[in-house]
C-alpha positions in Angstrom: -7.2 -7.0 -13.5 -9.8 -8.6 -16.1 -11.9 -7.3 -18.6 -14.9 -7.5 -16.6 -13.8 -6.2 -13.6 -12.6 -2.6 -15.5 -15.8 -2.7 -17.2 -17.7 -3.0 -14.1 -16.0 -0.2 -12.6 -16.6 1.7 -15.4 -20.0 1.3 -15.3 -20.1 2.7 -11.4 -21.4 6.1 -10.8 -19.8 6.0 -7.6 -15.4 5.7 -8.6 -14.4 3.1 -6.1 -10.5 1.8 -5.6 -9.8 -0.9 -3.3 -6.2 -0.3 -1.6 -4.7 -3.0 0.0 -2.3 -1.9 2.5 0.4 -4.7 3.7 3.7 -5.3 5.4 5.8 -6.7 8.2 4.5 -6.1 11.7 5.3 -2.6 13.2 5.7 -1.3 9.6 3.5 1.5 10.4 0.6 0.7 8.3 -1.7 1.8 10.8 -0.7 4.5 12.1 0.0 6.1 8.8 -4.1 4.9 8.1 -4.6 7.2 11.2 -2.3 10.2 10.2 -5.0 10.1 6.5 -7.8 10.2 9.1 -6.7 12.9 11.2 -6.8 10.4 14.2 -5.1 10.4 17.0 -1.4 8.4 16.3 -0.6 8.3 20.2 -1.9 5.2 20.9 -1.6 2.9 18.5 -1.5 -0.8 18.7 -1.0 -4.0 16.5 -3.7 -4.9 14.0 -4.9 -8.5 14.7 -6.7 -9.6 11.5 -8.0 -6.5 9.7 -9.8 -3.0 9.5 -11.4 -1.1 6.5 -11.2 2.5 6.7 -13.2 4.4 3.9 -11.6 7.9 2.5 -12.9 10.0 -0.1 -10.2 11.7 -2.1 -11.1 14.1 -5.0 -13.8 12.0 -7.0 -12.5 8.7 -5.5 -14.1 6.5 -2.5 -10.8 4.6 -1.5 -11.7 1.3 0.4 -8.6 0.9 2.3 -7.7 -2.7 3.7 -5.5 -2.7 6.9 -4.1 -6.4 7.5 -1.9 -7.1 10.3 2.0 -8.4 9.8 2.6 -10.7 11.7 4.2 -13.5 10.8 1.2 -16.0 11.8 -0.9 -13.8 10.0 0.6 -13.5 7.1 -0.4 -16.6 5.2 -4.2 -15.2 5.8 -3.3 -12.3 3.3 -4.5 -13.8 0.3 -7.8 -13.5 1.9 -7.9 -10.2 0.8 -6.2 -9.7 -2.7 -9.9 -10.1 -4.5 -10.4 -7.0 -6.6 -7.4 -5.1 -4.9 -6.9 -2.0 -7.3 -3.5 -1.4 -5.4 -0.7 -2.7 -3.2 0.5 -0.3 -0.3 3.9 -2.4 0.8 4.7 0.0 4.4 8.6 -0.7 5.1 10.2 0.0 8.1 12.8 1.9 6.9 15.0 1.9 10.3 14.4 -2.3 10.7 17.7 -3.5 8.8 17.4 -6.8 10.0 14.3 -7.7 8.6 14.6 -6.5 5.1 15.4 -9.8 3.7 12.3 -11.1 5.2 10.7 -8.1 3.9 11.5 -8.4 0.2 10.6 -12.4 0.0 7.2 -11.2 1.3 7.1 -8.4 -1.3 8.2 -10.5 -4.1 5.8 -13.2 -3.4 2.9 -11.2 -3.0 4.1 -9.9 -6.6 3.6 -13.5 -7.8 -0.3 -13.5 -7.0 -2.7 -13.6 -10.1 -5.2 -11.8 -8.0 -2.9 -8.8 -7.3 -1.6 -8.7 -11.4 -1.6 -5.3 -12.8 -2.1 -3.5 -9.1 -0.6 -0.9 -9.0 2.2 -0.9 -6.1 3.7 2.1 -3.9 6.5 1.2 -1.1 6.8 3.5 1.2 9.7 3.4 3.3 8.0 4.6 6.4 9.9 6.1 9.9 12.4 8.3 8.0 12.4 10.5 11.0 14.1 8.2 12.9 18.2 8.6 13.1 19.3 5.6 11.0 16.9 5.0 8.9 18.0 3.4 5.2 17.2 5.9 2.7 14.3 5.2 -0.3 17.2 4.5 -2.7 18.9 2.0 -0.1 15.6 -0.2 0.3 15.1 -0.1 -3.7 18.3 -2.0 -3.6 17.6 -4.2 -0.5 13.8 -5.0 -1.7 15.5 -5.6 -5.6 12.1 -3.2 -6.7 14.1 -2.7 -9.9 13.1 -6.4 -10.9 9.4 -5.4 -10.6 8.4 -5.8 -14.4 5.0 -6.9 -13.3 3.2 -3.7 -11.8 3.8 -0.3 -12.2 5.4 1.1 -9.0 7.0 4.1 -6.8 8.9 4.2 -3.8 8.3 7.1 -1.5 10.2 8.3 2.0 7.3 9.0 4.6 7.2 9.5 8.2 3.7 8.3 9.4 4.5 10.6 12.6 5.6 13.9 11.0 3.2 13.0 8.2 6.0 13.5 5.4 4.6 12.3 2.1 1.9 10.2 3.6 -0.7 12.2 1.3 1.3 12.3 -1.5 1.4 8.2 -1.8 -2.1 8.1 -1.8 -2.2 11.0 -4.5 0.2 8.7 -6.3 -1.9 5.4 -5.7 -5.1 7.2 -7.0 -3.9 8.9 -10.1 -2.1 5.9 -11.0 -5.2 3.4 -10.4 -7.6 6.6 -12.1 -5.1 6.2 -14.8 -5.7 2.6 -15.4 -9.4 2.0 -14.5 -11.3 4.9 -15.7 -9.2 6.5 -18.2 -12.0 7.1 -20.7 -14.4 8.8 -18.0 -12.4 12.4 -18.8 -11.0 12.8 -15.2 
């Protein structure tokens, strides 16, 4: 994040954080968007390109960027890392098969200058299903302990039950707050 982009935000009366929310297809990015909205999770289906969903938590107006994972959609990410306050990496935590695939992504996205100094939360999403890889097995499989570059969390959620699903964004907005408008006294 440059200079001029913290002043900037500083200078807003109106506290905005852009949240970039990303991972493989059927993640659960969306749905866990939907369970922070209070919509309906019954019918949900895959996000072609993008949505933007506006929240307002505490003080904060979170922007919140909702890009598709699909692998022919995935070069088309770095559309969006412009002024992204924070990196929302949604794991399938039950997909063992793809977790390779799913910490090269990570761990290139991490290599972005337009995404240095975001902050970063992985949440290991479907925890509620049997056989799901714990939050301490993906830190191993994902190799987060190598992240020197952003200042991260890992989280168990269940975008169905709702587990921790408002506690990561808690997280992702204190932690931003933390960075960005540190000397406005919140």
């Amino acid at each position: 994040m440059g200079l001029l982009t913290i002043i900037r935000k500083n200078q807003r009366k109106a506290k905005e954080m852009r949240i970039l929310f990303l991972g493989l297809d059927n993640a659960g990015k969306t749905t866990i968007l939907k369970r922070l909205n209070g919509d309906d999770i019954g019918s949900v289906s895959p996000t072609l390109g993008f949505e933007i969903k506006t929240f307002i938590h505490g003080k904060y107006t979170l922007n919140i960027w909702d890009v598709g994972g699909q692998r022919t959609l995935r070069p088309y990410w770095r559309n969006y890392f412009e002024q992204t306050d924070a990196l929302v990496w949604v794991v399938d935590s039950s997909d063992r098969l793809r977790m390779q695939d799913c910490k090269e992504e990570l761990h290139s996205l991490l290599q972005e200058d337009r995404l240095a100094g975001a902050s970063l939360i992985v949440l290991a999403n479907k925890q509620d299903l049997n056989g799901a890889m714990t939050d301490a097995e993906i830190k191993e499989a994902l190799d987060l302990r190598s992240i020197r570059t952003h200042n991260w969390k890992i989280m168990p959620c269940s975008a169905i039950t709702g587990q921790n699903v408002a506690e990561a964004v808690g997280w992702v907005v204190n932690d931003v707050a933390g960075r960005i408008y540190y000397n406005l006294g919140d």
